[in-house]
C-alpha positions as CSV (number, residue, x, y, z in Angstrom):
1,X,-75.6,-64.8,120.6
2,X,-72.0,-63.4,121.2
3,X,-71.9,-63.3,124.9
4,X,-73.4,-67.0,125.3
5,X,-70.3,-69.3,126.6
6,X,-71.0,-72.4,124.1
7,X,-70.8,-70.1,120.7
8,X,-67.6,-68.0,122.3
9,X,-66.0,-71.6,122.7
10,X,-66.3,-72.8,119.0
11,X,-64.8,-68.9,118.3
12,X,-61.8,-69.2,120.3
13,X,-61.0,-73.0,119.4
14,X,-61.2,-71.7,115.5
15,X,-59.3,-68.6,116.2
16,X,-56.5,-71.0,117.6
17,X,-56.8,-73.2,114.6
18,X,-57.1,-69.9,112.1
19,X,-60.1,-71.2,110.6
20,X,-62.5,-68.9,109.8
21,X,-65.8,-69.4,108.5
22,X,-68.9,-67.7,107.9
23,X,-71.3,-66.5,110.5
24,X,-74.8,-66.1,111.6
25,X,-76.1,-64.6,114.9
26,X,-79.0,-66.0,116.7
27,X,-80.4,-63.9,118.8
28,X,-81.5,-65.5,121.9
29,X,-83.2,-62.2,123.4
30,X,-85.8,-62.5,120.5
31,X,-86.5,-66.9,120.8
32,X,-85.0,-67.3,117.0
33,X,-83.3,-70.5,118.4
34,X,-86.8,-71.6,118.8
35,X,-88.4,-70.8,115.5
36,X,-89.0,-73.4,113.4
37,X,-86.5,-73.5,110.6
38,X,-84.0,-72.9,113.6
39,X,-85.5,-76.1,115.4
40,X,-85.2,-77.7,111.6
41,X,-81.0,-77.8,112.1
42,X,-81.1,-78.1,115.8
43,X,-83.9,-79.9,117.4
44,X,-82.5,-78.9,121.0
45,X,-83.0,-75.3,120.1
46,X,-79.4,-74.7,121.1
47,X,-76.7,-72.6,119.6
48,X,-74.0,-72.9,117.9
49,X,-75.1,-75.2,115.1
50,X,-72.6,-75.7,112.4
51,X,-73.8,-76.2,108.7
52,X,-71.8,-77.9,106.1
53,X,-72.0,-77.2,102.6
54,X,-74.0,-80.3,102.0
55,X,-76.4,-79.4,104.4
56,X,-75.5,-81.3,107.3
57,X,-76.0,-79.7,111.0
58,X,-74.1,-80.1,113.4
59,X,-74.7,-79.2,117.3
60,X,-73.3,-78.9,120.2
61,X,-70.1,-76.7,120.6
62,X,-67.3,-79.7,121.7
63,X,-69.1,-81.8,118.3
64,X,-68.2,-78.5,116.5
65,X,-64.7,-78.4,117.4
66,X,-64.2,-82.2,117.0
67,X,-65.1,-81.8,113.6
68,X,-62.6,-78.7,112.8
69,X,-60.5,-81.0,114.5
70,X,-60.5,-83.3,112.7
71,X,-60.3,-81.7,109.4
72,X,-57.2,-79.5,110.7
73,X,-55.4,-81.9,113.3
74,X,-53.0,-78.8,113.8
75,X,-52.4,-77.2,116.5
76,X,-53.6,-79.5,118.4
77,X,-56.5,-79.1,121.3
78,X,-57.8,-82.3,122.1
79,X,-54.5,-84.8,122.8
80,X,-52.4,-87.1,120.9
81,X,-51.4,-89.5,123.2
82,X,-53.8,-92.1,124.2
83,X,-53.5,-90.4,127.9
84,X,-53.5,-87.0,126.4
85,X,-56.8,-87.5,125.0
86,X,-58.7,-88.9,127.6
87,X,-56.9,-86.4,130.3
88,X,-58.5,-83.8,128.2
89,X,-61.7,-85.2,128.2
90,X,-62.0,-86.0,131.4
91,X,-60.8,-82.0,132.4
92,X,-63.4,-80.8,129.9
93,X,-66.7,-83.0,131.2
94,X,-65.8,-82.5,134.7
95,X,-65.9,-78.4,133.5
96,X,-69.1,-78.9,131.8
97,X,-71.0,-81.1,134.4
98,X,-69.3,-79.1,137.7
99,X,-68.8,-75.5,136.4
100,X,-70.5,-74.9,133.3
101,X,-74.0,-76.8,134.4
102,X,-73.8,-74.7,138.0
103,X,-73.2,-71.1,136.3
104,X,-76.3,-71.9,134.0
105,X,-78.8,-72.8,137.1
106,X,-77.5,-69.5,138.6
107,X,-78.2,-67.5,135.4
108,X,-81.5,-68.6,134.5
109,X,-82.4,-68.7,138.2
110,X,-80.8,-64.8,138.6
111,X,-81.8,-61.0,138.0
112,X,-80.3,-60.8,134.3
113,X,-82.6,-63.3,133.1
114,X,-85.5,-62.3,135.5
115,X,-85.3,-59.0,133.9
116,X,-85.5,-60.9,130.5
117,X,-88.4,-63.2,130.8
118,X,-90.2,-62.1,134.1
119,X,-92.5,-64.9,133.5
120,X,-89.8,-67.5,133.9
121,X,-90.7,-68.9,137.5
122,X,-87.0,-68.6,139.2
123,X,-85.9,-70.8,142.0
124,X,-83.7,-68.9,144.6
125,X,-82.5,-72.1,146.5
126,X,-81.4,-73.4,142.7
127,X,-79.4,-69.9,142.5
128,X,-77.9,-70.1,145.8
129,X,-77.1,-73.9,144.8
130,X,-75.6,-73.3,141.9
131,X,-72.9,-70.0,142.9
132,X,-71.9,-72.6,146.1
133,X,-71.1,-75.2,142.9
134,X,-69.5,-72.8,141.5
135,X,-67.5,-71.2,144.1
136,X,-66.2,-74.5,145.3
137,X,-65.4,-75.5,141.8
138,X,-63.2,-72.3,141.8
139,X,-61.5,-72.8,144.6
140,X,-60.5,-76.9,143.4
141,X,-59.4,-75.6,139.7
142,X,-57.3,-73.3,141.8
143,X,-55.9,-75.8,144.0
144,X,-55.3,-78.1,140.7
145,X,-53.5,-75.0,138.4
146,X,-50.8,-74.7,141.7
147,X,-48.8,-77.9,139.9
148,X,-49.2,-76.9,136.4
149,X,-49.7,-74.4,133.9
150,X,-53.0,-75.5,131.9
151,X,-56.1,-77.2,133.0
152,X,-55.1,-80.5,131.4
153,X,-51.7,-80.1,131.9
154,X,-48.6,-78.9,130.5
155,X,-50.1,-77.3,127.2
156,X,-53.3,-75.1,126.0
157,X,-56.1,-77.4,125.1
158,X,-59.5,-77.1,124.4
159,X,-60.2,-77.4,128.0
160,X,-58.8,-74.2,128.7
161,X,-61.1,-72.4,126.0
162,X,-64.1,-74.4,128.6
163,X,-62.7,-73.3,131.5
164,X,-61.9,-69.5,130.4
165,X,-65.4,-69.1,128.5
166,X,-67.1,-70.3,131.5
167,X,-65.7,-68.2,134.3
168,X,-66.0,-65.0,131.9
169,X,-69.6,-65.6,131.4
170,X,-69.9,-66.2,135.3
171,X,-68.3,-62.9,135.6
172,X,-69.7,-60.7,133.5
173,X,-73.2,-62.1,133.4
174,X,-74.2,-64.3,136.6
175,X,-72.1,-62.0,139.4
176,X,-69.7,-65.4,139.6
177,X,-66.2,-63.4,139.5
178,X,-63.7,-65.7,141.2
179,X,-62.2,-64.6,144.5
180,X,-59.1,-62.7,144.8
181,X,-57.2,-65.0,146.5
182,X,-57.3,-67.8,143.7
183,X,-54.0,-66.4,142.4
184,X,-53.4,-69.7,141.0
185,X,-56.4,-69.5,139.1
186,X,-55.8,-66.0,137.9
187,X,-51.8,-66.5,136.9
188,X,-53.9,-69.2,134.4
189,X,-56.3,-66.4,133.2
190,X,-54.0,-63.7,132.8
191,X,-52.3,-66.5,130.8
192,X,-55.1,-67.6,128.6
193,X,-56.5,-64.4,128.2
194,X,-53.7,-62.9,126.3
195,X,-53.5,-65.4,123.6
196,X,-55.0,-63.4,120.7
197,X,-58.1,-66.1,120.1
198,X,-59.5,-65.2,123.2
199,X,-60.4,-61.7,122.0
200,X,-62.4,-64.0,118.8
């Protein structure tokens, strides 16, 4: 599914890298993540799955990218350095686990979703939970981007493409628009959202 934040984030990290492979689109409307030959590549019923040539699946989006990685070390996204790396990593869970995890209680506890699958029992205090996560998490990455110009640090890395993917699905799709007055935050994703991958 295009707008879904963990496919867009395998798109922009290739764009960066100029890889381009082969697509299919899953559509997640319709539950073709849960059919069973779906299930058959990725038991978690999750997109993106990648599939090698050889027939080999591989899941989950930051996997993805380590593999292209990997196979095309330049530019580099994840680190070189020893403290590089593990800077980058720890950005990139601390997005997943405190951003990315909050916006997806909101949307499958909100009215988008609701609309989708009205027999999905929502939560409203999981909602209102998850946009306070979220909201504070905006207002540290904004406090955090006042010393420096990336997430990690002095350089685009693949915790940028987390970060930007994130708040854009927030935006667009859960009501989570940052505030205003983050101009810290929004010098970074005026930034980031002018590279040409970000339009992948």
């Amino acid at each position: 599914m295009a707008a879904a934040p963990n496919p867009r984030r395998v798109r922009v990290f290739l764009a960066e890298k100029g890889i381009v492979v082969p697509t299919v689109q899953i559509d997640l409307t319709k539950g073709e993540h849960k059919a069973p030959e779906f299930l058959q590549k990725n038991p978690s019923g999750r997109v993106p799955v990648l599939e090698l040539d050889d027939g080999t699946c591989i899941a989950e989006s930051i996997a993805i990218c380590r593999y292209f990685e990997a196979t095309q070390p330049d530019p580099n996204l994840f680190g070189r350095s020893p403290v590089e790396l593990a800077t980058t990593e720890m950005h990139n869970r601390q997005l997943e686990f405190e951003l990315l995890l909050p916006v997806g209680v909101a949307w499958v506890n909100g009215p988008v979703v609701a609309r989708m699958n009205p027999a999905l029992k929502q939560i409203p205090e999981a909602k209102a939970q998850g946009d306070a996560a979220a909201r504070a998490f905006y207002a540290r990455l904004d406090g955090q981007l006042a010393s420096r110009s990336f997430v990690a640090g002095p350089r685009f890395t693949v915790a940028d493409i987390t970060a930007m993917v994130v708040i854009d699905f927030a935006t667009a799709r859960v009501g989570l628009k940052p505030e205003a007055n983050l101009v810290n935050l929004w010098r970074w994703h005026r930034a980031v959202s002018s590279r040409p991958s970000a339009k992948a």
